[in-house]
C-alpha positions as CSV (number, residue, x, y, z in Angstrom):
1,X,263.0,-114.8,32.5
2,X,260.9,-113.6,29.3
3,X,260.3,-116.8,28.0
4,X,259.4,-118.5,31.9
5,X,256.8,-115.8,32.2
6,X,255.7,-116.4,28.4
7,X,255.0,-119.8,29.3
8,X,253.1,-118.9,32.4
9,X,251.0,-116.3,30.4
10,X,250.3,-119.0,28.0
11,X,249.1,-121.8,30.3
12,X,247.6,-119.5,32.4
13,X,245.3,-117.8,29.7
14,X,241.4,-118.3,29.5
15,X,240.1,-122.0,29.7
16,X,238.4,-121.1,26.7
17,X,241.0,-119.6,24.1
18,X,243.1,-120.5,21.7
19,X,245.3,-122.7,22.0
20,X,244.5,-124.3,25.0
21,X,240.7,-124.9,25.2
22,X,241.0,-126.6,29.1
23,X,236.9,-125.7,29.2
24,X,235.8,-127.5,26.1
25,X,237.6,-131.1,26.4
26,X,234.6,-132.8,29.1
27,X,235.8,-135.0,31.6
28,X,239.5,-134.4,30.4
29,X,239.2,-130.8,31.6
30,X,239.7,-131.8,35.2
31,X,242.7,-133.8,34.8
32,X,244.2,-131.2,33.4
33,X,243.7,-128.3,36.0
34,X,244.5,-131.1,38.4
35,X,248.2,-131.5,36.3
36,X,248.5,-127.7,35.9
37,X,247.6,-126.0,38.7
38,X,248.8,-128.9,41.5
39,X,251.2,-131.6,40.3
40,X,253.1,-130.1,38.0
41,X,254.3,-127.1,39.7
42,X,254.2,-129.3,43.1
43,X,256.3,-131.5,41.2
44,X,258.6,-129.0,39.9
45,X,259.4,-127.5,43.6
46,X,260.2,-130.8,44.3
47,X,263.0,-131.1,41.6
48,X,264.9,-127.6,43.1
49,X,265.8,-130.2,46.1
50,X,265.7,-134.0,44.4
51,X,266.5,-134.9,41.1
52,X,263.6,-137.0,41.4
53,X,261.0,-136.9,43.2
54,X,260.5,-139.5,45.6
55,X,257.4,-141.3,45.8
56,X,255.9,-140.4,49.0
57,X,256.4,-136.1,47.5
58,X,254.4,-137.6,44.3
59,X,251.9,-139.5,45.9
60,X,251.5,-136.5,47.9
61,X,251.1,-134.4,45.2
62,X,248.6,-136.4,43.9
63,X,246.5,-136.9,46.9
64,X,246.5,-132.9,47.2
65,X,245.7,-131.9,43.7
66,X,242.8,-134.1,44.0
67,X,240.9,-133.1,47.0
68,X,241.6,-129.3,46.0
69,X,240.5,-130.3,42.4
70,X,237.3,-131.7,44.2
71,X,236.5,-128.7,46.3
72,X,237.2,-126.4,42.7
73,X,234.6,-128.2,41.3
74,X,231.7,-126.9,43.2
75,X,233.0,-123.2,41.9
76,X,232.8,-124.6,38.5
77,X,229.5,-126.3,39.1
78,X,228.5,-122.4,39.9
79,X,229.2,-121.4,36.0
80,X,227.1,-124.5,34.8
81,X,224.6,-122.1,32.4
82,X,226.9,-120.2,31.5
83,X,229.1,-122.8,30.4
84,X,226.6,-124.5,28.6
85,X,225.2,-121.3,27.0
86,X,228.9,-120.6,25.7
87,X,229.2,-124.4,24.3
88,X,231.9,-124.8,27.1
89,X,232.4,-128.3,27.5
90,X,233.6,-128.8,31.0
91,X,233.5,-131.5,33.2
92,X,230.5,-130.3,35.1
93,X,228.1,-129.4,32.0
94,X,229.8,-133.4,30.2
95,X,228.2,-134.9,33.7
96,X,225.8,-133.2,34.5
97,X,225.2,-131.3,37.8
98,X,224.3,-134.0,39.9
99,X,226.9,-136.1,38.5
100,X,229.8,-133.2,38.8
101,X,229.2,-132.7,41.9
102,X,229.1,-136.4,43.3
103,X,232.6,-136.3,41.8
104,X,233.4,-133.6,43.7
105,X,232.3,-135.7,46.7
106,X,234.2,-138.5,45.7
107,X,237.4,-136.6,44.7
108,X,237.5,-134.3,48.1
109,X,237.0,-137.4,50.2
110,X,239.9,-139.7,48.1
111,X,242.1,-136.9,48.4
112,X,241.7,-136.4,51.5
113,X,242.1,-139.4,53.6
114,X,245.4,-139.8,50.8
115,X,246.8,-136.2,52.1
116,X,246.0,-137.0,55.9
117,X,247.2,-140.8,55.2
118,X,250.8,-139.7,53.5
119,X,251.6,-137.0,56.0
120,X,250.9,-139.5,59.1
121,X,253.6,-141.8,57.5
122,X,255.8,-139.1,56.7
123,X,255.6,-137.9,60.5
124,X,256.1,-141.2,61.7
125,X,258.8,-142.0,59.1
126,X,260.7,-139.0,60.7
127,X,260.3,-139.4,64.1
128,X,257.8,-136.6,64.5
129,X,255.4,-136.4,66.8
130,X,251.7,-136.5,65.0
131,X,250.0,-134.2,67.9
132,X,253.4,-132.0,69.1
133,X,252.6,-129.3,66.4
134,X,249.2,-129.4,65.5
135,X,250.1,-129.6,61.6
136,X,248.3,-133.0,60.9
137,X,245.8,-133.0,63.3
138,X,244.5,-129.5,61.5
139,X,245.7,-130.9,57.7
140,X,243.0,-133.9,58.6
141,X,240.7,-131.2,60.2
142,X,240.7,-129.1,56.9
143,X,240.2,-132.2,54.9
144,X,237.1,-133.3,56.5
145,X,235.7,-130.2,57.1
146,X,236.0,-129.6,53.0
147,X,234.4,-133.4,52.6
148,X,231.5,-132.9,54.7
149,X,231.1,-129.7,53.2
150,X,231.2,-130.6,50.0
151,X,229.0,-133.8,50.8
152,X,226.3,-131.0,52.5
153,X,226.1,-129.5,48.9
154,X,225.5,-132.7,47.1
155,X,223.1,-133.6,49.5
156,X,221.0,-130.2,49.5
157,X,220.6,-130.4,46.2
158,X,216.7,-131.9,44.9
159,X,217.1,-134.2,41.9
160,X,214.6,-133.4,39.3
161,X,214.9,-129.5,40.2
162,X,217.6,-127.9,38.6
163,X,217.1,-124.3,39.2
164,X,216.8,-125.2,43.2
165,X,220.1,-126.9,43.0
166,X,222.0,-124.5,41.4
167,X,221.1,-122.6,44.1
168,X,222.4,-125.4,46.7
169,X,225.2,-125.5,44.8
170,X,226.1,-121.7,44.2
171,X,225.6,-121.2,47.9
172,X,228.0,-123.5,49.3
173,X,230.4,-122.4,46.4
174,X,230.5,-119.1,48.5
175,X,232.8,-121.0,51.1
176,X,235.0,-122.9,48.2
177,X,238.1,-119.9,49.1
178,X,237.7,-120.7,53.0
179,X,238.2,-124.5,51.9
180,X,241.1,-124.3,49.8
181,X,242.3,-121.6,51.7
182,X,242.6,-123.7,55.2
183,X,243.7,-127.2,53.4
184,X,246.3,-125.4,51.5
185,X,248.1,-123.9,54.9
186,X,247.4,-126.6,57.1
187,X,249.2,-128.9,54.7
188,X,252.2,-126.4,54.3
189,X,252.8,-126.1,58.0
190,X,253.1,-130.2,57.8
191,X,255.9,-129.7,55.1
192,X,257.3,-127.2,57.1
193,X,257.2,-129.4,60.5
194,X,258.7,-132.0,58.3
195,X,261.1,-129.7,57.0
196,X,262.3,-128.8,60.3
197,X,262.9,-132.0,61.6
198,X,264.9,-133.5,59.5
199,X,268.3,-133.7,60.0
């Protein structure tokens, strides 16, 4: 149990300290909070019931860690002097503002038309009824509601004035929890659904 919660201390300390330094490796930095804070452990729930994974759970994974990952990147866009004042080398301040945040765009969009995609197979794979519970229908709701939101941002935001998009972008970072908040339940009442029905 000591050594478990050792290792969570340790990967869950600072971005910015020793030995892990997630918020000085640029575009890397991304793929690693998407591995750390999504896949893996999604990953490793998965192996308590399969030995492996199967591919549908990993693609799954993926397609979840990367919208989520997209809609985190506005927060992080939020830190962007800070981070630069620090000599953090984040995604956001390798790109660039406008450039971080049109990945977020990208990213929350990919993912989530992926999340929506894979739990409408896995429904219909199990003989579930996509309407009867309301758990894709909202999972697709939260997904577009966090692209268009993040899209808004993106599109607020003056190029050539970085001071006034800061500001576009710290005020829609205010709704970043709402975002995560409603994807992340939305697609765990799908699992659950799924979980439910099967035999």
């Amino acid at each position: 149990g000591g050594s478990f919660g050792g290792g969570g201390r340790f990967l869950g300390a600072p971005g910015s300290a020793a030995p892990l330094r997630w918020k000085r490796v640029g575009l890397r930095h991304v793929t690693y909070l998407w591995l750390i804070r999504f896949v893996g452990p999604m990953l490793f729930a998965a192996t308590l019931v399969h030995t492996v994974p199967p591919l549908p759970v990993v693609a799954f994974a993926a397609a979840y860690a990367t919208v989520q990952m997209g809609v985190i990147l506005v927060n992080t866009a939020e830190d962007y002097p800070e981070d630069v004042e620090a000599g953090l080398k984040t995604t956001i301040t390798a790109l660039g503002l406008w450039r971080g945040i049109s990945l977020a765009v990208a990213m929350t969009w990919l993912g989530g038309v992926g999340v929506v995609a894979i739990l409408g197979g896995l429904f219909q794979k199990e003989g579930v009824d996509l309407s009867s519970s309301g758990a894709v229908p909202a999972a697709a709701f939260g997904c577009l509601l966090s692209g268009i939101a993040v899209t808004r941002v993106r599109s607020r935001m003056p190029r050539g004035d970085f001071d006034a998009s800061l500001r576009d972008v710290r005020r829609g970072g205010r709704l970043v929890p709402f975002w995560l908040t409603f994807v992340a339940w939305a697609s765990l009442l799908s699992a659950y659904v799924l979980y439910r029905h099967r035999p």
